[in-house]
C-alpha positions as CSV (number, residue, x, y, z in Angstrom):
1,X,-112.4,-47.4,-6.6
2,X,-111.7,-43.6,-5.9
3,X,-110.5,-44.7,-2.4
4,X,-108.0,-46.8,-4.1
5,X,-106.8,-44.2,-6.4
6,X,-106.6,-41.6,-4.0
7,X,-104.2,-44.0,-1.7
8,X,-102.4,-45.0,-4.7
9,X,-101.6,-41.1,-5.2
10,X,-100.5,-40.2,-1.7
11,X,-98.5,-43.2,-2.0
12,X,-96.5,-41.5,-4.8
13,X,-96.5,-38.2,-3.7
14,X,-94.9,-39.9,-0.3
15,X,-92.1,-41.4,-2.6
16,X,-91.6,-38.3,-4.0
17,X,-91.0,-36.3,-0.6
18,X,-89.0,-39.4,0.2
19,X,-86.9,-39.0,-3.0
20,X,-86.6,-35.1,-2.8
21,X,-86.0,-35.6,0.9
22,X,-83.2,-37.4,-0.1
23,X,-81.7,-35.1,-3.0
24,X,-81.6,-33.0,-0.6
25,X,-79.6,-34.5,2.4
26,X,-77.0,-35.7,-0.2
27,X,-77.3,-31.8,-1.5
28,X,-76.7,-31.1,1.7
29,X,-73.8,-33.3,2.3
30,X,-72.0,-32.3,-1.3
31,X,-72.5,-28.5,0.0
32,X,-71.2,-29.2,3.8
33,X,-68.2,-30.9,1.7
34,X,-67.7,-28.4,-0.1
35,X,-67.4,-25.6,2.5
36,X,-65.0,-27.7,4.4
37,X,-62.5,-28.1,1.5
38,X,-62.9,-24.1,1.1
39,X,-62.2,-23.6,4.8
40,X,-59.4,-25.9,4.2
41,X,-57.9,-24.1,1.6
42,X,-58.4,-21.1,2.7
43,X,-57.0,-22.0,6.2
44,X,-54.0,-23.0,3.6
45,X,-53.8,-20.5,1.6
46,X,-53.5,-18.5,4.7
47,X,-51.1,-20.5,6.4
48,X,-48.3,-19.8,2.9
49,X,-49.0,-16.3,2.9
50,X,-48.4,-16.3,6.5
51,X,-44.8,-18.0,5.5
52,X,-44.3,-16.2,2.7
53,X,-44.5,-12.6,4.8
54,X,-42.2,-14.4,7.2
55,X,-40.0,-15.1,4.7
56,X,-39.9,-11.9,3.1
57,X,-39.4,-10.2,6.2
58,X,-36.6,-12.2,7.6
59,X,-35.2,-11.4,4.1
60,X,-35.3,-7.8,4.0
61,X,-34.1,-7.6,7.8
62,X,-31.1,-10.0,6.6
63,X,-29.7,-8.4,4.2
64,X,-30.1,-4.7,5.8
65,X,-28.3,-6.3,9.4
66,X,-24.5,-5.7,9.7
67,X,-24.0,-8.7,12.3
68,X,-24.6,-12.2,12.0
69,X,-25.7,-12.5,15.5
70,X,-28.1,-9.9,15.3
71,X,-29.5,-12.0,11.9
72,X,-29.6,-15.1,13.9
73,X,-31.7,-13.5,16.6
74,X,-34.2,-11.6,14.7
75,X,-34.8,-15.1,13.0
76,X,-35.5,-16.9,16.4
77,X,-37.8,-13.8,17.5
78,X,-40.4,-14.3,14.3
79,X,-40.0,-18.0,14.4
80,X,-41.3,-18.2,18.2
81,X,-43.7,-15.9,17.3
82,X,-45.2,-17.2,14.2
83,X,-45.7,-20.7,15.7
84,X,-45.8,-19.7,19.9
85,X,-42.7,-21.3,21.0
86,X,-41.9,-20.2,24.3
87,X,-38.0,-20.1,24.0
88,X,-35.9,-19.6,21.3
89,X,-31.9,-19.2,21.0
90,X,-29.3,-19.8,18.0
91,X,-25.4,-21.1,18.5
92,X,-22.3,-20.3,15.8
93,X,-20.4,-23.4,14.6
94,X,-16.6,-22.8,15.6
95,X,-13.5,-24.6,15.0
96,X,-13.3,-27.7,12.3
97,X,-12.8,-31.4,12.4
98,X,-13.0,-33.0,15.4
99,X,-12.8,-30.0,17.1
100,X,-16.3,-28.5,15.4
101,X,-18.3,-27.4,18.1
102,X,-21.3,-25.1,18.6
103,X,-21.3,-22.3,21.3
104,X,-24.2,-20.1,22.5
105,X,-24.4,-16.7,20.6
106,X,-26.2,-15.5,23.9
107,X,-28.8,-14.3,22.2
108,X,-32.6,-15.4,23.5
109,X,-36.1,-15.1,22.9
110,X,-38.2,-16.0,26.1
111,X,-39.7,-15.0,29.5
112,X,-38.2,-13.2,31.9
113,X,-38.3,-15.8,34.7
114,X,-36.0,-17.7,36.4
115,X,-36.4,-21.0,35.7
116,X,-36.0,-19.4,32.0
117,X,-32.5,-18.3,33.1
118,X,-31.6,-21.3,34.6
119,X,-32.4,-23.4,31.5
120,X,-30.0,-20.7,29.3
121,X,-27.3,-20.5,32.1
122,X,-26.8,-23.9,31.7
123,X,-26.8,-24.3,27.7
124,X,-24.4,-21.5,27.3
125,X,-22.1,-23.5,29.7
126,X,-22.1,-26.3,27.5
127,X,-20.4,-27.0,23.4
128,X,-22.2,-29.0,21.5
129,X,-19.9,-31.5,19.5
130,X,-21.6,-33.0,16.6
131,X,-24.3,-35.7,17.7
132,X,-24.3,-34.5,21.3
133,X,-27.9,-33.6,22.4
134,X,-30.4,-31.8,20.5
135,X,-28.4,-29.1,18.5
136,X,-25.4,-31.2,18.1
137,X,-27.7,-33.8,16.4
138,X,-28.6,-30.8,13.8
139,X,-24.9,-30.0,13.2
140,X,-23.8,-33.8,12.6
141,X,-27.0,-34.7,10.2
142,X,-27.3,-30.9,8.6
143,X,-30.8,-31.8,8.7
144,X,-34.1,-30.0,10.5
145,X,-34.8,-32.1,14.0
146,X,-38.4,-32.3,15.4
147,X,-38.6,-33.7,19.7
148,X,-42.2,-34.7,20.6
149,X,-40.8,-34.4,24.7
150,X,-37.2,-33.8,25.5
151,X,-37.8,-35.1,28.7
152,X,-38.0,-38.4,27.3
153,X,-34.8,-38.4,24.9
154,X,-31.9,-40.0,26.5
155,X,-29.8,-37.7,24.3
156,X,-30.5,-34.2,25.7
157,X,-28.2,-33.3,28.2
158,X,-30.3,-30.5,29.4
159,X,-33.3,-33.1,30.4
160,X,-33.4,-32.4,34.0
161,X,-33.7,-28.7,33.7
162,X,-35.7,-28.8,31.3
163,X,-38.1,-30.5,33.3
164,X,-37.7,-27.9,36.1
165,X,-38.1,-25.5,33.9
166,X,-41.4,-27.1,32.6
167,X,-40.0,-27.4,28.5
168,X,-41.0,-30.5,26.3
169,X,-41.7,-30.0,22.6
170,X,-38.5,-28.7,21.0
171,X,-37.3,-28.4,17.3
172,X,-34.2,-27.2,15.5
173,X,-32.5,-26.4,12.5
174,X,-29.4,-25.9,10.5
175,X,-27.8,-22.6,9.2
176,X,-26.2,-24.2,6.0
177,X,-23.0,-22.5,4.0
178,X,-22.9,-24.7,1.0
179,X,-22.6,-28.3,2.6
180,X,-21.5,-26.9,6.0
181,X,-23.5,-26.3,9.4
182,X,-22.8,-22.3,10.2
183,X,-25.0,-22.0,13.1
184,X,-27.8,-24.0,15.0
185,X,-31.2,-22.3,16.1
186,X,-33.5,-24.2,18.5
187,X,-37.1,-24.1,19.5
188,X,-38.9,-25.3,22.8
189,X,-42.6,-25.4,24.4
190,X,-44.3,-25.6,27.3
191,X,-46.4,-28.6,25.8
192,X,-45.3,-32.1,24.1
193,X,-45.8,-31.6,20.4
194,X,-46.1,-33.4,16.8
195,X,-43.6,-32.7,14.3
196,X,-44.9,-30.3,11.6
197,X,-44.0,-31.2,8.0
198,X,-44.8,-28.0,6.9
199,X,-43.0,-26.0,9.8
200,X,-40.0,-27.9,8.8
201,X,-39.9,-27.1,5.5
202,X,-40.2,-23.6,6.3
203,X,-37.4,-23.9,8.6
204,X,-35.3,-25.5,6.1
205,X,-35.7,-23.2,3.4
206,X,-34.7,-20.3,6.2
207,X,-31.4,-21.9,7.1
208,X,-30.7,-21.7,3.8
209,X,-31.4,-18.2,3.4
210,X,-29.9,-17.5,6.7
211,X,-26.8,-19.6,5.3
212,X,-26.5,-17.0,2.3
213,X,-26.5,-14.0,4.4
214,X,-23.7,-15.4,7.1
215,X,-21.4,-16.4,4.0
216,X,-21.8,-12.3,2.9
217,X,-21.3,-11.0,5.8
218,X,-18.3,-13.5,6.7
219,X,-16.9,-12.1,3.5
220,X,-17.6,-8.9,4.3
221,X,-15.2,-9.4,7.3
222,X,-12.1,-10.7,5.5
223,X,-12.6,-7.3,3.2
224,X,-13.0,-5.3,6.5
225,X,-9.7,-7.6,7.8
226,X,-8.1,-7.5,4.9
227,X,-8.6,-3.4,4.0
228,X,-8.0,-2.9,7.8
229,X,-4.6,-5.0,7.6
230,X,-3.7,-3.2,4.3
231,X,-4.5,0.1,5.7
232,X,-2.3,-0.9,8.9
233,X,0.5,-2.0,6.3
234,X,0.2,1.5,4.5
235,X,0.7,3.6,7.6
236,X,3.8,1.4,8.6
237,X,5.7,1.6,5.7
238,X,4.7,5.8,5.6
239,X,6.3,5.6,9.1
240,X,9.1,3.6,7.8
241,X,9.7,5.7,4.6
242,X,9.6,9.3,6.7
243,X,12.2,7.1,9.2
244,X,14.2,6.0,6.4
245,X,14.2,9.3,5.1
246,X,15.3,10.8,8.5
247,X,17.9,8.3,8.6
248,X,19.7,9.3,5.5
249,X,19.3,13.1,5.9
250,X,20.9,13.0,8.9
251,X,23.5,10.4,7.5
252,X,24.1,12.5,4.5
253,X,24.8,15.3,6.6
254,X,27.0,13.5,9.1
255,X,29.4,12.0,6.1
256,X,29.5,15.5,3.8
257,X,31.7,17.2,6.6
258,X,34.5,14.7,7.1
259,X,34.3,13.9,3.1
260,X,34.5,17.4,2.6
261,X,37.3,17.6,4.7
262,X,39.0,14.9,2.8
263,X,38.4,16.1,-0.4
264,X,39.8,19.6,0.6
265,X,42.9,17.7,1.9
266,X,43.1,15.7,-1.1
267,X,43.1,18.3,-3.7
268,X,45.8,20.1,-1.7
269,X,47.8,17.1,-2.4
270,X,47.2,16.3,-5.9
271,X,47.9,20.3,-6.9
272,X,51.5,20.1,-4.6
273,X,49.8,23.4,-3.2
274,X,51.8,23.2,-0.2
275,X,54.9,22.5,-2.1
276,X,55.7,19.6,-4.9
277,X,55.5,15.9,-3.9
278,X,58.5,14.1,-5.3
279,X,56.8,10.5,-5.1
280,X,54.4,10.2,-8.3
281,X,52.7,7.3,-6.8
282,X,51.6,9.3,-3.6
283,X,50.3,12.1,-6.6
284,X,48.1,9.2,-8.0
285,X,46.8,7.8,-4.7
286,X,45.8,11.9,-3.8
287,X,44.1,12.5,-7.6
288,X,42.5,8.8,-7.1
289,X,41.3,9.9,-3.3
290,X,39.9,12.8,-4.5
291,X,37.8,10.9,-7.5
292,X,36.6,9.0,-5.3
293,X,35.4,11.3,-2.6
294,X,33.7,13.5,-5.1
295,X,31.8,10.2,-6.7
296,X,30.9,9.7,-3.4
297,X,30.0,13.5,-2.3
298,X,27.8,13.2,-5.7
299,X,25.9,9.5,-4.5
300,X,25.4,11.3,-1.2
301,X,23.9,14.5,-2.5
302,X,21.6,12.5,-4.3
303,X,20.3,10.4,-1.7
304,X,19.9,13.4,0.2
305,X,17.3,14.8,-2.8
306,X,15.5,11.6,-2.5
307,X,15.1,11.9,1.1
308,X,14.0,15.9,0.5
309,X,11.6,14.6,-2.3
310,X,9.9,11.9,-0.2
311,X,9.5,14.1,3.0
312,X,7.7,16.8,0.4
313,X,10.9,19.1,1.7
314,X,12.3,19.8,-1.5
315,X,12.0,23.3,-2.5
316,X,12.1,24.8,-6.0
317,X,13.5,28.4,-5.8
318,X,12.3,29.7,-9.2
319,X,13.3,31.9,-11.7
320,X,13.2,32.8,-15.4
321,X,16.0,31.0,-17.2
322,X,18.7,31.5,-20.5
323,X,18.1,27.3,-21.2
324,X,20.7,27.9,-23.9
325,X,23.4,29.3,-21.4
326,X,22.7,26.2,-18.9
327,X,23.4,23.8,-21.4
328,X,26.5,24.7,-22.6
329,X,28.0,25.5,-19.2
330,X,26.7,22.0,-18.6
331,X,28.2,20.5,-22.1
332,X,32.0,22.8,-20.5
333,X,31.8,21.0,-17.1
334,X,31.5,17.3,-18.9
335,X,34.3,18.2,-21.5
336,X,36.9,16.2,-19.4
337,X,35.1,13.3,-19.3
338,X,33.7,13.4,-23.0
339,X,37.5,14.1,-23.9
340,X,38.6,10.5,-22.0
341,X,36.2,9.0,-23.3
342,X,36.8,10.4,-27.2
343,X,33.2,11.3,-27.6
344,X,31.7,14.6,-29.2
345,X,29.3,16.2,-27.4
346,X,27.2,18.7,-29.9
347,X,24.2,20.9,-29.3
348,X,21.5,22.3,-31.6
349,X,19.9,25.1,-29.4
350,X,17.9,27.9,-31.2
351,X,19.8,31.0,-29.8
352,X,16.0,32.7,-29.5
353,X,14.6,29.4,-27.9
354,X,12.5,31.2,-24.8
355,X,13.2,31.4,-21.1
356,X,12.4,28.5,-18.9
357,X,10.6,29.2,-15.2
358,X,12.6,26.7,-12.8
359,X,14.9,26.5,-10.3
360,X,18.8,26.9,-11.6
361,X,20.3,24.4,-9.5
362,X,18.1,21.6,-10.1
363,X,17.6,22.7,-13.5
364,X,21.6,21.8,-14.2
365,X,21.6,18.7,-12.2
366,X,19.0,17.5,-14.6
367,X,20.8,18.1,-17.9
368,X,24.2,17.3,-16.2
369,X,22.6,13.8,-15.2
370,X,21.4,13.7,-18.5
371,X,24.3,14.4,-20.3
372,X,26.8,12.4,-18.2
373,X,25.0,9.3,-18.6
374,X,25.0,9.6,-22.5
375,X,28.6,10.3,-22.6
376,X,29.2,7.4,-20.1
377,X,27.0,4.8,-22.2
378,X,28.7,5.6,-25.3
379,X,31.5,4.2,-27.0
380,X,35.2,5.6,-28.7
381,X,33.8,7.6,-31.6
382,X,30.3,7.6,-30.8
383,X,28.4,11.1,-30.6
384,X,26.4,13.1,-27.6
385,X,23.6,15.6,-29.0
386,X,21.0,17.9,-27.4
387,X,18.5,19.7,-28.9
388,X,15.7,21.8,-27.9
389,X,11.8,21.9,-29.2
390,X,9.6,24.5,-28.3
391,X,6.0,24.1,-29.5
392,X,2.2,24.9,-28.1
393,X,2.4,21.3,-25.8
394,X,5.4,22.8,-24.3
395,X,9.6,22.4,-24.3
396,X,11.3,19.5,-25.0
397,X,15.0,18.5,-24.3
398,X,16.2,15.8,-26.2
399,X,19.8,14.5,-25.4
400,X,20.2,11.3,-28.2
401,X,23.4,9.1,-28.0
402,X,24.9,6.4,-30.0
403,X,25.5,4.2,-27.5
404,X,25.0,0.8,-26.1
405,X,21.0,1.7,-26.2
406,X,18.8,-0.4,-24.0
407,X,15.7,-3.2,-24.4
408,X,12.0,-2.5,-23.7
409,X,12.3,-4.5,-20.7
410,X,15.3,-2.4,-19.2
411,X,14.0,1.0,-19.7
412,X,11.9,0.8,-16.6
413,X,14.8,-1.0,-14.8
414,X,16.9,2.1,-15.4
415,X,14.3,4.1,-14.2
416,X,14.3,2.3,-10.5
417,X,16.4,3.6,-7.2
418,X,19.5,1.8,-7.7
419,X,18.4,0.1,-11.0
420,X,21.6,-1.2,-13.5
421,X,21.2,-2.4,-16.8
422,X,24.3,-4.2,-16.7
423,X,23.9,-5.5,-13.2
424,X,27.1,-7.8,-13.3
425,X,29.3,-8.4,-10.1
426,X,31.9,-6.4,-12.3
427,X,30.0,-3.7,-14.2
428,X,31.7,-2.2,-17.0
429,X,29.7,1.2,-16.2
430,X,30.4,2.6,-13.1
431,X,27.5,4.6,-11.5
432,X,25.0,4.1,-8.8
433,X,21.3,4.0,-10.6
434,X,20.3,7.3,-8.8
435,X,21.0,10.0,-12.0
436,X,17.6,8.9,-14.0
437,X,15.4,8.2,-11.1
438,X,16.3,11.5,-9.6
439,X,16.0,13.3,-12.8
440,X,12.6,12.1,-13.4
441,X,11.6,13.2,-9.5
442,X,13.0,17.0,-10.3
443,X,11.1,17.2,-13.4
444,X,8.0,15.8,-11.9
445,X,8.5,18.7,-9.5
446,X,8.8,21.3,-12.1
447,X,5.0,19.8,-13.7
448,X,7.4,17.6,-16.2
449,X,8.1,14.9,-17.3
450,X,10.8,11.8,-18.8
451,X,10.5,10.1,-21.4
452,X,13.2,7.1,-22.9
453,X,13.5,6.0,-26.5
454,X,16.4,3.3,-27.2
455,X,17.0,0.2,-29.5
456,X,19.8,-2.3,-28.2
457,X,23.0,-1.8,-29.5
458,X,22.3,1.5,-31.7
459,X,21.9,4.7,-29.0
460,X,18.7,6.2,-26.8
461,X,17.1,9.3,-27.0
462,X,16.2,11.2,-23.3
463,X,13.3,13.8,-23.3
464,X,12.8,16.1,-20.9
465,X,9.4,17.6,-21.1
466,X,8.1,21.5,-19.6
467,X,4.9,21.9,-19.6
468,X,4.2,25.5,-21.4
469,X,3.0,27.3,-18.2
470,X,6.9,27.3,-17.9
471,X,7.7,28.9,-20.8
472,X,8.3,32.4,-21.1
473,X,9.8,35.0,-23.6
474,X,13.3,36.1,-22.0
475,X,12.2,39.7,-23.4
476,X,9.6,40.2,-21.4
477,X,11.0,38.7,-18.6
478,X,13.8,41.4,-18.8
């Protein structure tokens, strides 16, 4: 009886080693499991922070890089040497339609050997047309491309030295511009290997980073091209202007002495100063001969200040000014013309308005230009007036017509080279659009400035503007 019990008990306490035994294999098991999903994930985990570090750096190098080419290549260096492929090399996508190609950038990652160099001496002898061998494949699918062996494709025109050279797994992928192939990089090793899902993925999302760096820095050309080309254009037309201005100092010069020669002649005529001419028609064609020649003398003096004023020639000589006296020796001179035209000229000057630093000559060509064209613009009847303001924002001239007057949109007309209002074949106005545009230059060398008031049909108002540096009390300058 106790022999039986005592069997009966190391029978269960066998059962239970057998059953703990047991729990503890599968323990075991769950634990070995376990460790090897870790490891997994870890190995993972490792394996994205490994590509996102790649991918940060190539970003950081990208963007800092001031070539494409240089871009391309650093990309190829840190993808052969993330995974250990033994070459690497990048092409640029040129031409379009069917003439897209892709040429070697000649740039290269690899051993120095040479059966290295004969492998890149002859791909940078060939384009790749879309579909053609490995990289052409790339730029007709815009799609990564994985090669177990290139020595087995029957599409890699490279196959035979690539055997020599002892190359079999090779990869590629697309730099993409929006839906275009920009460049090409490709990948080879010494061994036959199995595509990697993961290393295409990576490469994919490069090319598309590498894609957005190429389309800056291609737009960063046509601003260089462009800014370069505008720059080019500048400096032409500043050698054009100085020639032009040349040209028409040295033309002005040449005409003044024969027209001053005519107009001597002429007014010898038209005064009978040599004895009366009997013929009153040959009178008229001398007075009309010297008109003209003096309009003329006038058009070329002033093209001669505009070629003085853009050369930066033009020199004031300065000194302290009666305004008042100007004026009305400018308001005598124009009495002929205000008489043929019936028009009163009137002036309003404050006999203690105060001295004006300028230069005398140009001084009087500005009022006279000012002046005349009032008188000219304005009808039988009408009225001329100047007037004078002197306040702490300094002197202002006003000459105010009641002439034809002028639109919004012809004031700045009026105030270009050459610019006519009334711009008919037969102009009622004669005159050569030179008087206001020159005016505004000489005040604008004095520190002034012109400025136009005027409603169609009912007159304009002309201000000259000093700025009050230029004023100064005619007392003390005595």
């Amino acid at each position: 009886m106790a022999d039986a019990t005592l069997m009966a008990a190391e029978e269960d306490l066998r059962a239970e080693i057998q059953r703990l035994q047991s729990q503890l294999e599968r323990e075991r098991a769950i634990r070995l499991q376990t460790d090897a999903i870790a490891v997994s994930r870890l190995r993972d985990l490792y394996e994205k922070q490994r590509q996102v570090q790649l991918l940060a750096k190539i970003a950081a190098a990208s963007n800092q890089t001031s070539s494409v080419k240089d871009a391309l290549h650093f990309v190829v260096v840190q993808i052969c040497e993330f995974n250990n492929w033994q070459v690497g090399h990048s092409y640029l996508a040129e031409g379009s339609g069917e003439a897209l190609c892709l040429r070697s950038t000649g740039m290269w990652f690899g051993p120095q050997s040479e059966r290295i160099e004969e492998f890149r001496r002859a791909t940078e002898e060939l384009d790749f047309r879309a579909g053609v061998g490995l990289p052409g494949q790339v730029l007709a699918t815009g799609r990564p491309l994985w090669l177990h062996d290139v020595t087995e494709s029957n599409n890699f025109p490279r196959r035979a030295v690539a055997l020599t050279c002892g190359l079999k797994g090779a990869t590629a992928f697309p730099v993409l511009s929006g839906d275009d192939v920009v460049a090409v990089l490709e990948f080879f090793a010494g061994d036959a290997r199995e595509p990697d899902d993961a290393l295409l993925e990576l490469m994919a999302q490069i090319g598309a980073q590498l894609g957005r760096v190429i389309e800056r820095q291609r737009a960063d050309d046509r601003l260089r091209e462009r800014a370069e080309e505008l720059l080019r254009a500048r400096d032409e037309a500043k050698a054009a202007d100085v020639a032009k201005s040349a040209f028409l100092a040295n033309m002005s010069h040449e005409l003044r002495t024969p027209l001053n020669a005519i107009l001597g002649f002429s007014e010898i005529l038209k005064t009978e100063l040599l004895g009366p001419i009997n013929n009153a028609r040959y009178r008229s064609y001398a007075e009309s001969i010297f008109a003209s020649g003096s309009h003329l003398l006038g058009l070329i003096n002033d093209v001669l200040d505009f070629a003085k004023l853009d050369a930066a020639c033009l020199d004031l000589s300065e000194e302290v000014l009666n305004l008042r006296e100007i004026i009305l020796d400018c308001m005598r001179f124009l009495e002929p013309q205000a008489s043929k035209g019936k028009v009163t000229v009137l002036e309003t000057i404050d006999p203690e308005l105060p001295g004006l630093r300028a230069d005398r000559r140009r001084l009087r060509q500005i009022f006279l230009n000012l002046l005349s064209n009032a008188v000219k613009f304005t009808g039988e009847g009408g009225e001329v007036r100047i007037s004078a303001t002197c306040t702490a924002q300094g002197l202002d001239i006003r000459v105010t017509d009641t002439g034809i007057g002028m639109s919004a949109e012809q004031i700045p007309l009026a105030l270009e080279r050459f610019g006519q209002v009334d711009n008919k074949l037969a102009r009622k106005y004669e005159g050569t659009g030179l008087g206001l545009p020159l005016t505004k230059q000489l005040l604008g060398l004095h520190g002034g400035a012109l400025a136009i008031e005027s409603t169609l049909g009912r007159g304009t108002t002309v201000t000259a503007s000093f700025p009050p540096e230029r004023i100064v009390s005619l007392y003390q300058a005595a």
